[in-house]
C-alpha positions, 0 to 999 in steps of 0.5 A, a space after each residue: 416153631 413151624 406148622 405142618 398141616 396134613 389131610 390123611 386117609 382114615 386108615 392111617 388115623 394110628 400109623 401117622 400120629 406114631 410117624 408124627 412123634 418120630 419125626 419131631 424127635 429130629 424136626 421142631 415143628 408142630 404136625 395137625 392132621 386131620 384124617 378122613 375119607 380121602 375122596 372127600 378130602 381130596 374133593 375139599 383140596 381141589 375147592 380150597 381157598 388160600 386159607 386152608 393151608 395144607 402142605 402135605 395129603 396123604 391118599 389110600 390110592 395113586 388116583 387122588 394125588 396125581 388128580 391134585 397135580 393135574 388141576 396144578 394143587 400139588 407139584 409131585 406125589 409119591 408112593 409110600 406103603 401098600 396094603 390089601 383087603 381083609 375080612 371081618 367076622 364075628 368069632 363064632 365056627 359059623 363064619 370062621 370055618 367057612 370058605 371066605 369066596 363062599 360066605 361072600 357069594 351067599 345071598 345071606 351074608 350080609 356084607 358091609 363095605 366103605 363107599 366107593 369114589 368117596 373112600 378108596 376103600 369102596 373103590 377097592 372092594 368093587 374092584 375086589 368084586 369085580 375079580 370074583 366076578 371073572 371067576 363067578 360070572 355075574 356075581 360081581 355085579 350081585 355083591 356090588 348091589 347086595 354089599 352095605 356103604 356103610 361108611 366113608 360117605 361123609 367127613 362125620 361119623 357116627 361110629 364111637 372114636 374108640 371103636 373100628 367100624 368092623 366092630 361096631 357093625 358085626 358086634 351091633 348085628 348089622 352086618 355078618 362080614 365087613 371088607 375093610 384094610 388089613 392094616 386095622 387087623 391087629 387091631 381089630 384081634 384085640 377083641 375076641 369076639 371078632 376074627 379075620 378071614 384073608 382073601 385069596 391073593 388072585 382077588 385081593 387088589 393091589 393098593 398103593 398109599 401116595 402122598 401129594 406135596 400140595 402148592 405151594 411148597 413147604 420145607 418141612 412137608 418135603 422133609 416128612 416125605 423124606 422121612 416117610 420114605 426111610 427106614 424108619 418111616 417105613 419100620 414105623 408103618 409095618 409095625 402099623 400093618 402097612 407092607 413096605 414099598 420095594 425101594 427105601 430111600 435112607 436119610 
């Protein structure tokens, strides 16, 4: 039986193990991922030597898998689900009843984010930031320096595995809200201690997910995009909390 090794973003750490069960349902092979912050995973692809042998990497960002083909890592990628910024709060009227702009631009909102170049989800923020800052003038610059990297810094984490980092920063009073992925959302509503607050669209960056065929080529890499990019695939990442891309491609 064939192997099928993938690097994947973190915030497909529950969509792709579901997508990996589909999939063998029609494929015999094995699947491993290892999930991580894809700044630091693409970081490893580009220093890999011919022992790693990973076929497929998963990438919260477009930059990333066109930056493997550049250094000729990869041979194509190719956009498979969209996602937006959300909101952690503690569930309390003191932070869900406020404006969301408001809460964030007040100096005493300790807020709590990913890190930027080494999680995408950073990148993201700032850019977040950097909206509100067109309308605020000079607050982008103000949240950027004010917001806690709390995570996404290091392939280790020190968060339990059964917990989401918004969980455990707002429930061990470290922060009053985190800037996360809105595809952890469900998730997240399971503990009623904590509620999410979305962004206004005009601020919220656009996020594209892409995935890298990596060098060299490998049969059933090239089968799990096709998958990934049908109707099932995509069924199985919006009940995820991923968006659907425009085009579905049907097997």
């Amino acid at each position: 039986m064939t192997t099928l090794n993938i690097y994947a973003a973190g915030s497909l750490r529950i969509a792709f193990p579901a997508l990996a069960e589909l999939f063998k349902q029609s494929f015999s092979t094995e699947i491993h991922i290892k999930f991580g912050p894809a700044g630091l995973l693409c970081e490893k692809l580009l220093q890999k030597t011919p022992d790693d042998n990973i076929h497929l990497f998963a990438s919260a960002n477009t930059l990333h898998p066109k930056t493997l083909i550049d250094h000729r890592k990869a041979i194509s990628d190719y956009v498979f689900a969209h996602n937006r910024l959300c909101v952690t709060v503690r569930n309390e009227s003191k932070w869900t009843s406020s404006d969301i702009i408001k809460l964030l631009l007040n100096p005493e909102t300790r807020i709590g984010m990913s890190t930027p170049q080494k999680d995408p989800s950073g990148d993201y923020t700032f850019q977040l930031f950097d909206n509100i800052g067109t309308c605020y003038a000079g607050m982008g610059e103000q949240l950027k320096h004010r917001a806690k990297q709390l995570v996404g810094g290091s392939l280790e984490s020190h968060i339990p595995k059964a917990m989401h980092p918004a969980e455990f920063f707002l429930l061990n009073n470290t922060v009053d809200a985190y800037i996360g992925y809105a595809n952890y959302a469900q998730t997240i509503l399971q503990n009623p201690k904590l509620a999410i607050i979305n962004l206004p669209a005009k601020f919220n960056p656009a996020i594209d997910y892409s995935i890298a065929l990596l060098k060299p080529a490998h049969k059933m890499a090239k089968l799990f995009i096709g998958f990934l990019l049908s109707e099932k695939g995509q069924n199985c990442l919006m009940a995820n909390g991923f968006s659907k891309i425009t085009n579905i491609k049907t097997n």
